[in-house]
C-alpha positions in Angstrom: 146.0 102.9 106.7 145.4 100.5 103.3 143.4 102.0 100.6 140.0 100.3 101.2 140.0 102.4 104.9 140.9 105.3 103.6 138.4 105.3 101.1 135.7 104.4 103.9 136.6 107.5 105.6 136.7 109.8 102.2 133.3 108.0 101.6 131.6 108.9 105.4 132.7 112.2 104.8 131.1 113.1 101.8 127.8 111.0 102.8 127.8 110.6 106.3 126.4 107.1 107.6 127.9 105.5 104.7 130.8 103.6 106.6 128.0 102.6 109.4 126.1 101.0 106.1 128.5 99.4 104.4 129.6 97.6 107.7 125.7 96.3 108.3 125.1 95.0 104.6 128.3 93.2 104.7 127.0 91.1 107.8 123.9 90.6 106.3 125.6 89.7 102.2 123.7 87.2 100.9 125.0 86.5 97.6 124.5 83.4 94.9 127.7 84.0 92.4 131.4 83.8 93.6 134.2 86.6 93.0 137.7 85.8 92.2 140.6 88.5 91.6 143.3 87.5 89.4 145.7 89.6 87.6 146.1 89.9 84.0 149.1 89.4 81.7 149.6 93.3 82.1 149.9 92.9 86.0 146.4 94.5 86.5 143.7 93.7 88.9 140.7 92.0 87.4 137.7 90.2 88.5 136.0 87.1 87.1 132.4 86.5 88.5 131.3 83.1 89.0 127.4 82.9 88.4 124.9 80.2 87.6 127.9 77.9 86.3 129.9 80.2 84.2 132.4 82.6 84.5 132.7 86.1 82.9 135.8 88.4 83.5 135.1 92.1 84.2 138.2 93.4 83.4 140.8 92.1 80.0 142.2 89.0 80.6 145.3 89.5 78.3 145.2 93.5 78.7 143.0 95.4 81.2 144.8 98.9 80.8 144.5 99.0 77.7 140.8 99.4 76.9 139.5 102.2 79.6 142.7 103.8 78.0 141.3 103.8 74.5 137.4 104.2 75.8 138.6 107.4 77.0 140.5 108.7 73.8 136.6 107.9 72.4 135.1 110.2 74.1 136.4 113.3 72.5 135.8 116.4 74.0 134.2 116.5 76.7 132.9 119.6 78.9 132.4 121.2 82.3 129.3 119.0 84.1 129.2 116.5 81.5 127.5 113.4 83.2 128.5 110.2 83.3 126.0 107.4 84.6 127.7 104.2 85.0 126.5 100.3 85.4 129.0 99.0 87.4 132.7 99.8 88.6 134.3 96.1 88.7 136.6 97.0 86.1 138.3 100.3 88.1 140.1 101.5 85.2 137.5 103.2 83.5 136.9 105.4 86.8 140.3 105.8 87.2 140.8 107.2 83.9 137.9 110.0 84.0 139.6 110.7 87.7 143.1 111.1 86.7 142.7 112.9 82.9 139.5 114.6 83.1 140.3 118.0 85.2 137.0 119.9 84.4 134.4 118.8 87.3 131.8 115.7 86.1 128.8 114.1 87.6 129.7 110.5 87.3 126.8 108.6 88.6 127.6 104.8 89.4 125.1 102.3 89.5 126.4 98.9 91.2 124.4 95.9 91.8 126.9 94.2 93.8 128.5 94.8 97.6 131.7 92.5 97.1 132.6 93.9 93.7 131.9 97.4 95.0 133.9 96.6 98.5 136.5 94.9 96.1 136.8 97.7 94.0 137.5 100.3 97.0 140.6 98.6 97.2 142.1 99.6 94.2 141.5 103.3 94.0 142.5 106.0 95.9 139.2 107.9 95.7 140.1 110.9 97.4 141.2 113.5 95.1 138.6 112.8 92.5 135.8 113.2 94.5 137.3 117.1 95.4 137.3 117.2 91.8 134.2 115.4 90.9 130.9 115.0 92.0 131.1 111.0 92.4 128.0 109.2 93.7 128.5 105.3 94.4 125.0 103.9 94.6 125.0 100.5 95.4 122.2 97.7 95.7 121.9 97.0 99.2 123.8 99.0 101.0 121.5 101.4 103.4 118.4 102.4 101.5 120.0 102.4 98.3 117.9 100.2 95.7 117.4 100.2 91.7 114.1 101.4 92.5 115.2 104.4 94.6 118.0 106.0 92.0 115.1 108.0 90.2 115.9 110.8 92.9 119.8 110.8 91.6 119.0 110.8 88.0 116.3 113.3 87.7 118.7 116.0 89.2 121.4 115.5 86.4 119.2 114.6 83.4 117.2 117.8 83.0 116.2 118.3 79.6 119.1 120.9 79.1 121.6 118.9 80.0 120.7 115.5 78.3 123.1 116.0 75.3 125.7 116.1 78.2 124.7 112.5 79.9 126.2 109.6 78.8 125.0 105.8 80.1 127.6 103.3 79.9 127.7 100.0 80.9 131.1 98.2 82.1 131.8 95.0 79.9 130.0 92.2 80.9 127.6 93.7 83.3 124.9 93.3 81.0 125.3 89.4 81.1 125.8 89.2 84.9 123.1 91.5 85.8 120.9 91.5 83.0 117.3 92.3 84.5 119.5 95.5 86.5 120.7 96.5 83.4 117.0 97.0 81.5 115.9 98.5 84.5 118.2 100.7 84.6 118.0 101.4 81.3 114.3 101.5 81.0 114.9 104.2 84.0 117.0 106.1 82.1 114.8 106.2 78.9 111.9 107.1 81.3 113.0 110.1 82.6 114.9 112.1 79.4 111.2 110.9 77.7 109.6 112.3 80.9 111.8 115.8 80.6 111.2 116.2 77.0 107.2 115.6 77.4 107.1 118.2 80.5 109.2 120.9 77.9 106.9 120.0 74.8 103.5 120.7 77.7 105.2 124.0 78.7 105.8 125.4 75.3 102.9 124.6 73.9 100.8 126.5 76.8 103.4 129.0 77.5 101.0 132.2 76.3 97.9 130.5 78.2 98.7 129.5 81.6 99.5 133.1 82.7 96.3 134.5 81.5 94.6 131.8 83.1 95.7 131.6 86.2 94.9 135.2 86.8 91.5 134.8 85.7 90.9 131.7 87.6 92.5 133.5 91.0 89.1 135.2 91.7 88.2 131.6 92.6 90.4 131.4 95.4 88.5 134.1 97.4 85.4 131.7 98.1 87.3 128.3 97.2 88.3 125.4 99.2 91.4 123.2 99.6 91.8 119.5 99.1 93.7 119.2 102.2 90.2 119.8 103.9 89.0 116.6 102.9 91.6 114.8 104.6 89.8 113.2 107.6 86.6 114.8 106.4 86.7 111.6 103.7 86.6 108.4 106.2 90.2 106.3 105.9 88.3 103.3 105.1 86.3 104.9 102.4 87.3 102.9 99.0 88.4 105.2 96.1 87.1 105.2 92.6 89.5 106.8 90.0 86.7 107.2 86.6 89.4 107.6 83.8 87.9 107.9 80.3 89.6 105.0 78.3 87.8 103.2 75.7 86.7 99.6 78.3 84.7 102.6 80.0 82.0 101.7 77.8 81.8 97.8 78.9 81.3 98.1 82.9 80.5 101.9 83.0 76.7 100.8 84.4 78.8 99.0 87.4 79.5 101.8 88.9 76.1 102.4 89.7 76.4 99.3 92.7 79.6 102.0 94.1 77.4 104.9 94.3 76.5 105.7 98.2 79.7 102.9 99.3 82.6 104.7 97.7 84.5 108.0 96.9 84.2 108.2 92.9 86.2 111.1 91.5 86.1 111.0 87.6 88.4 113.2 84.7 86.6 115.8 82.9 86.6 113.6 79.9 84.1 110.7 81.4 81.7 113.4 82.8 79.7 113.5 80.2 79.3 108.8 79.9 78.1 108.8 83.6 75.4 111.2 83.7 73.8 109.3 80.5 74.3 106.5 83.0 72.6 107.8 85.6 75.9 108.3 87.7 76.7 110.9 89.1 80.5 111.0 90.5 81.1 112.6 93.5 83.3 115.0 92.5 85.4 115.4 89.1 88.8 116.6 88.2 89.9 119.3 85.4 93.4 120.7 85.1 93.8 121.0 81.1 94.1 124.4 80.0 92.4 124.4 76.8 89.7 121.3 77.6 86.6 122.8 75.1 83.5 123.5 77.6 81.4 121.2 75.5 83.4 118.1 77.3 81.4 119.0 80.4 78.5 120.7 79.4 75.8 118.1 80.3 72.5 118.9 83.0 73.4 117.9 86.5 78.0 118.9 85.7 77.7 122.2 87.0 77.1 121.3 90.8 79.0 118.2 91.3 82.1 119.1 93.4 85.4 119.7 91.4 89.3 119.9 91.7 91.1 121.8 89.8 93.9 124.2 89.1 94.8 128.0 88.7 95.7 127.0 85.1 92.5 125.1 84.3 90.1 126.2 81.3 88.3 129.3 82.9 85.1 128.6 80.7 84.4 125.6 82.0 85.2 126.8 85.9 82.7 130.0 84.7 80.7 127.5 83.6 80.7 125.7 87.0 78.9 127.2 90.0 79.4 124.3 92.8 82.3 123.9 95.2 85.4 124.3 93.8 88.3 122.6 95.4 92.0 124.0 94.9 95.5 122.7 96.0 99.1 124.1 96.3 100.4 124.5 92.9 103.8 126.8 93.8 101.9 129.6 91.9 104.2 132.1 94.4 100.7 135.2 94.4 98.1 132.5 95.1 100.1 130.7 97.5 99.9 133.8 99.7 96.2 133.7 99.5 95.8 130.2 100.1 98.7 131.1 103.6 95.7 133.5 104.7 93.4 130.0 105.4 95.8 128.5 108.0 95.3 125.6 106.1 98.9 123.4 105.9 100.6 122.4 102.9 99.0 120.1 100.4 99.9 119.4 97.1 98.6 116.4 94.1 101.6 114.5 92.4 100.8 114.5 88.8 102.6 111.8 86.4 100.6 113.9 83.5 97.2 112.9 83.5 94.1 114.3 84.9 93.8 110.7 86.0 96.9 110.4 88.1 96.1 113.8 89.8 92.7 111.9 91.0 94.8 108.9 91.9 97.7 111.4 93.9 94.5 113.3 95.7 92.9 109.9 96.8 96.5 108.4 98.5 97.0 111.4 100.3 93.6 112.1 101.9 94.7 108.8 103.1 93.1 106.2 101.3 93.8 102.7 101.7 92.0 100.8 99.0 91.7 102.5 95.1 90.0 101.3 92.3 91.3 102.2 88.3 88.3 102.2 86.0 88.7 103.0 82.3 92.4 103.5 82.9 93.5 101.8 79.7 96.4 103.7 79.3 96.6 102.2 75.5 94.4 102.0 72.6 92.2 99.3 73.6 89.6 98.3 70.1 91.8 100.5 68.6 90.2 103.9 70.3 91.8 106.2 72.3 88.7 107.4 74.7 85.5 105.7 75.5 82.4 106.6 73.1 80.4 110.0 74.4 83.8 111.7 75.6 84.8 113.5 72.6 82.5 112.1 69.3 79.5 110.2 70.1 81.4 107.3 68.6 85.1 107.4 69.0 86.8 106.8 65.7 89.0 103.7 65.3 93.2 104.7 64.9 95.5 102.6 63.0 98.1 101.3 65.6 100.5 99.4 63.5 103.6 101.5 64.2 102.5 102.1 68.1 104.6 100.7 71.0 103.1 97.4 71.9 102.9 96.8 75.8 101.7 94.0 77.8 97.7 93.8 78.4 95.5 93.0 81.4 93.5 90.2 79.3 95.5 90.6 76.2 98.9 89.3 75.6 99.9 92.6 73.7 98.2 96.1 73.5 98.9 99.3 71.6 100.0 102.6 73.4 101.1 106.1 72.8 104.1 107.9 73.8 101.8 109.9 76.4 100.0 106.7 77.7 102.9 105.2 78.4 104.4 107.9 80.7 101.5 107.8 82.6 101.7 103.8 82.9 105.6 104.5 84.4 104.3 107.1 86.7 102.0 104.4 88.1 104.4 101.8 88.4 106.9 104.1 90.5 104.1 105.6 92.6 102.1 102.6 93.2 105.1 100.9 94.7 106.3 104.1 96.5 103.0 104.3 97.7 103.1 100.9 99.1 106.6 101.2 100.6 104.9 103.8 102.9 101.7 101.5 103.2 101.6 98.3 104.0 98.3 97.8 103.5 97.5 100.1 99.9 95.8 98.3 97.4 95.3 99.3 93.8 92.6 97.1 91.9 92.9 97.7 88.1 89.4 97.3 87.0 89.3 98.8 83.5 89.1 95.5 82.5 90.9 95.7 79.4 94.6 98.1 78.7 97.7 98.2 79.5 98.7 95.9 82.6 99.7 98.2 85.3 102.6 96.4 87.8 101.8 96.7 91.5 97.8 96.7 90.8 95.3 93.4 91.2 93.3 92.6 88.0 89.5 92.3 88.7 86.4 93.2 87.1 84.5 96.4 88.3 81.8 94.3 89.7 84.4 91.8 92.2 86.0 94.8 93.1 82.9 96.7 94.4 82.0 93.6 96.2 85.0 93.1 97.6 85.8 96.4 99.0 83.0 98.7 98.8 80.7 97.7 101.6 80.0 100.4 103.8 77.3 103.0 103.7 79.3 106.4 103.0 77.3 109.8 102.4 80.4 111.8 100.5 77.9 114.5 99.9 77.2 115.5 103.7 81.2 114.9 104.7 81.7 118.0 101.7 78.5 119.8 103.4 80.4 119.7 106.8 83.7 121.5 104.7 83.6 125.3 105.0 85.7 127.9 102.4 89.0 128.0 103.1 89.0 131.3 103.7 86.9 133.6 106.3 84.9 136.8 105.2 88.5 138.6 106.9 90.8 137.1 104.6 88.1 136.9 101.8 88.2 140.9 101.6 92.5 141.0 101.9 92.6 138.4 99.0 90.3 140.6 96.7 92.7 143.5 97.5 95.2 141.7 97.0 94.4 140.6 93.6 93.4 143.7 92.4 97.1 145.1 93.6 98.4 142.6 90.8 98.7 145.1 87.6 100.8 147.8 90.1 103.0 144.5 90.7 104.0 143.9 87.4 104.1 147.6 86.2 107.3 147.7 89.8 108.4 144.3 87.9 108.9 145.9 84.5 110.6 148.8 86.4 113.3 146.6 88.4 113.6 144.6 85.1 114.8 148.2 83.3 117.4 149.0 86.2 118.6 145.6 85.3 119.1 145.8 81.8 120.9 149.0 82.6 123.2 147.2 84.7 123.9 145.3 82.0 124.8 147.9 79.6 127.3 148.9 81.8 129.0 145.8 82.2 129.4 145.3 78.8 131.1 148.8 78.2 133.2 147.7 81.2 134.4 144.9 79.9 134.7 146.4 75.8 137.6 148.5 77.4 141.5 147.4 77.0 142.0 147.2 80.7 139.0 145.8 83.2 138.9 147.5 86.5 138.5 144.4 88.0 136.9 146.4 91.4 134.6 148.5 89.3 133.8 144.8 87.9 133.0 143.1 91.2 130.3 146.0 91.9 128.7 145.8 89.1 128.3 141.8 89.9 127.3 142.9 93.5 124.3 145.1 92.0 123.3 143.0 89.6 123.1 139.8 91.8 121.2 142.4 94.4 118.4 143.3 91.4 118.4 140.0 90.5 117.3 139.0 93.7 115.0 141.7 93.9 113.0 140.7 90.6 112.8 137.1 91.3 111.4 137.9 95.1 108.4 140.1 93.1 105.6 137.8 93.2 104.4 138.3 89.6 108.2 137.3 88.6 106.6 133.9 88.1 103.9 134.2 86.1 106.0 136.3 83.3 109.1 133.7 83.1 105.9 130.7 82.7 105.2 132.8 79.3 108.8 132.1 78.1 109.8 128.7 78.5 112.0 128.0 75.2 114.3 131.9 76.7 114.4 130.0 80.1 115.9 126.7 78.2 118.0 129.1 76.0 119.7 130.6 78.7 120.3 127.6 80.8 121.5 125.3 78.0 125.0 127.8 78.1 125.6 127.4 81.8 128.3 125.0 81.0 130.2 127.0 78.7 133.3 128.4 80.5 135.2 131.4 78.7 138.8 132.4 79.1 139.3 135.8 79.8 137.1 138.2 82.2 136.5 140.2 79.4 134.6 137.4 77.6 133.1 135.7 80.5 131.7 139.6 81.1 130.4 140.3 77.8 128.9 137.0 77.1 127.5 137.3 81.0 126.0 140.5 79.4 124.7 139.1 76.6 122.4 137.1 77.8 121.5 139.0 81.0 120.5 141.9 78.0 118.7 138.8 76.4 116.9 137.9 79.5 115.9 141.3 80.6 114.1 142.0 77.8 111.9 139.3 77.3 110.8 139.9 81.3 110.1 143.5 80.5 108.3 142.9 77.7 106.4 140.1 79.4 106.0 142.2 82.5 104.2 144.8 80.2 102.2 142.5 78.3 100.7 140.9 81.5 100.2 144.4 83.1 97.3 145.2 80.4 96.0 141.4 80.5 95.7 141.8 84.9 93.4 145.1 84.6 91.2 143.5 82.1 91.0 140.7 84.3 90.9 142.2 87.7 88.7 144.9 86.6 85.4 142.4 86.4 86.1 141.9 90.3 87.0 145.0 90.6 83.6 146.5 89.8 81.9 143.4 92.1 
């Protein structure tokens, strides 16, 4: 059996298919540079690639040992699930060299646009024993459903925010000539998502004391709410869908909309409530998640009865504030999830890329919409304002953008955007083209008519766009009429005992928590003595994993570890670190379980008194 076989077996069984792959995409190879393998004055395999009339070798002509030898010795110290994404593996010896020195267990991720240098490559490396010791993942372009586009899925799981002083990106020489649009890309991906992980930390901090208190006073909501899955098929497929975002062009084809009113679905952010009523438009529904939005942003005649999304964690003055229909969806919030369970209703959640206005995009694909219009979705600093006029001030104040990142505009060559903006306009990209994967058919028209160009959308004004696609009579307030709350009068009555259960829950939480702590105490004694009973040392593991278990099954578990995000981070950021004695490993173990425990019970406590203020309003009702 050659090498090349042998590695198509190792590779079918750790990802099974991939042999069947492989085979297809080299019948259907298409490609338009030529490969040549040579050897070089050392007596090593090398490549040179033959593209577009020059030639570029991918491994040292003179010496192609020597340099993954010495890249290597560069990398200094290196640690237990260290990361490794890689463009490319036509040179072999830099694999080789993490495979045969490294023997700590790495993610090495490889990225390779091309099947012959991938296939050529498998014949050169026994990749056997590194893949037991390594998690190794070959994604190539082409082969099965494996594309550029795709590798997002890979990537999120090994950059998490924790771990990102652990990843490293390196691109094989030369790669970055032949490939050159791969390489941004992949890049650009790679920028995306540690930008993405550090934005979702920053949110989670800064509203780690709010978000528990709110989404216990918002829960009461859930007892005579609805759920946006209801409005699947209640919503007519053909229905075109009308995403109000509050961006600055707001204010130059705002009175458009009125033409979509009665022919469309028109879902607007909290932000661009207050413009359309002094339009005369009233949106059919509108869309809050933000947990500290001021009530004034919504506080206009006519806001309190139109329709709204929103979530457990939103701003409970303004949902106080509100007295229409109030439409929820499945957040993972582990105690309302077993009172939305009670409605029979399936599964349905909203993709968020960070925006209130992506949430209204998210809810309008997957009630099955087929045509969606962006208005006011700037996603930059268009005039040099950040919101439309009548959002936040009467008239938005200008912002110096000199230092801002410049992106390409829909009607201007250049526009300036924010870190923020620019997350969302990624998001976009990715789902808009996910979205159209799945599709065929799925139009986006971007009709903010001025912004940040969004790829995958068509550029028209508001007023084409409503021609075009909104022609048909639709009454969107009878189709909500027809909805009924999610929950019967049956269920109603369980959820309101249920929620006022909720302070006993934590008060059993903090309880557990203390058993746990204890547990811990007696590990570390164990483990300060001379001699560890080892057996005495496995039980304590046994009852400790069992408590563990225990806690995090409570269902008010989750709402006290969302109050201590930067403890969470803490702990995780030492899950790498490996000790070298089972006295340390069980004092450091611990440690941080003492750590841990703590916070919990003190959250636990703190919540406890927060619920039965709360739950005492309904309660008394």
């Amino acid at each position: 059996m050659t090498i090349y076989e042998k590695n198509i077996q190792t590779l079918s069984r750790y990802y099974p298919g991939m042999d069947y792959n492989i085979d297809k995409a080299k019948h259907e190879l298409k490609e338009n540079y030529t490969i040549i393998e040579e050897k070089s004055n050392d007596g090593m395999p090398v490549l040179k690639v033959k593209k577009d009339g020059h030639c570029c070798y991918l491994g040292g002509k003179r010496n192609a040992q020597k340099p993954p030898e010495e890249w290597l010795e560069a990398q200094g110290d290196l640690c237990d699930g260290y990361t490794y994404i890689m463009l490319g593996i036509g040179n072999i010896g830099y694999l080789r060299e993490l495979i045969e020195h490294v023997d700590f267990r790495l993610n090495i991720i490889i990225y390779e646009p091309s099947i012959p240098i991938f296939l050529k490559s498998l014949e050169w490396i026994d990749l056997e024993k590194g893949m037991e010791k390594h998690l190794i993942i070959f994604w190539v372009e082409g082969i099965g459903l494996m594309t550029l586009d795709r590798i997002g899925s890979v990537l999120d799981k090994v950059m998490r925010l924790e771990n990102l002083n652990k990843v490293q990106l390196f691109i094989l020489p030369n790669y970055d000539i032949l490939f050159e649009k791969k390489c941004e890309s992949l890049v650009k991906k790679c920028e995306d998502i540690a930008l993405e992980n550090r934005v979702n930390y920053n949110t989670a901090v800064f509203f780690s004391n709010i978000d528990s208190i709110n989404v216990m006073k918002n829960a009461k909501y859930l007892c005579t709410a609805y759920k946006t899955i209801q409005l699947y098929k209640t919503i007519p497929f053909d229905t075109t869908g009308i995403v109000v975002a509050a961006g600055p062009s707001l204010n130059k084809n705002i009175k458009e909309l009125k033409n979509a009113k009665g022919k469309s679905f028109i879902i607007a952010v909290d932000t661009a409530i207050k413009p359309l009523l002094r339009a005369g438009i009233i949106p059919d529904m509108y869309f809050i998640v933000d947990a500290l939005k001021p009530t004034g942003l919504v506080q206009i005649e006519g806001a309190e009865k139109i329709p709204i999304v929103t979530t457990l964690n939103a701003a409970p003055e303004i949902l106080e504030f509100h007295i229409g229909k109030k439409f929820f969806y499945d957040e993972g919030y582990r105690f309302a999830e077993k009172i939305i369970m009670k409605s029979g209703l399936r599964w349905g959640d909203v993709a968020t890329g960070g925006s209130v206005a992506t949430n209204v995009f998210s809810l309008l694909y997957k009630i099955g919409l087929k045509t969606i219009i962006l208005v006011g979705q700037d996603l930059a600093l268009t005039g040099n304002k950040s919101h439309a006029d009548g959002t936040f001030e009467e008239k938005m104040p200008e912002v110096d953008t000199t230092n801002y990142k410049w992106v390409e505009g829909n009607y201007e060559e250049k526009v300036p955007t924010k870190v923020d903006f620019y997350t969302f306009l990624t998001w976009y990209e990715k789902t808009i083209s996910e979205c159209k994967e799945y599709v065929k058919d799925f139009r986006v028209i971007n009709a903010t008519e001025g912004g940040a160009k969004i790829e995958g959308t068509e550029i028209m004004t508001l007023r084409e766009a409503i021609a075009e696609t909104c022609t048909k009579e639709v009454d969107i307030a009878s189709c909500l009429d027809n909805i009924q709350p999610m929950l019967n009068e049956c269920n109603r009555t369980w959820a309101i005992e249920y929620l006022l259960s909720i302070p006993k829950q934590f008060e059993t939480l903090k309880k557990e928590t203390q058993k746990l702590h204890k547990c811990y105490c007696n590990l570390e004694r164990l483990c300060k003595t001379k001699q560890v009973d080892s057996q005495q040392y496995l039980k304590l593991l046994k009852k400790i994993k069992n408590l563990i278990n225990k806690i995090e099954s409570e269902d008010t578990y989750q709402l006290v570890t969302m109050t201590m995000p930067s403890a969470t981070k803490i702990l995780r950021d030492e899950e790498f670190v490996q000790l070298d004695t089972l006295q340390e490993e069980g004092k450091e173990l611990a440690r941080k379980g003492k750590l841990y425990t703590n916070l919990v019970a003190e959250g636990a406590e703190l919540l406890k008194g927060e619920a039965e203020k709360i739950f005492a309003e309904l309660k008394n009702a």
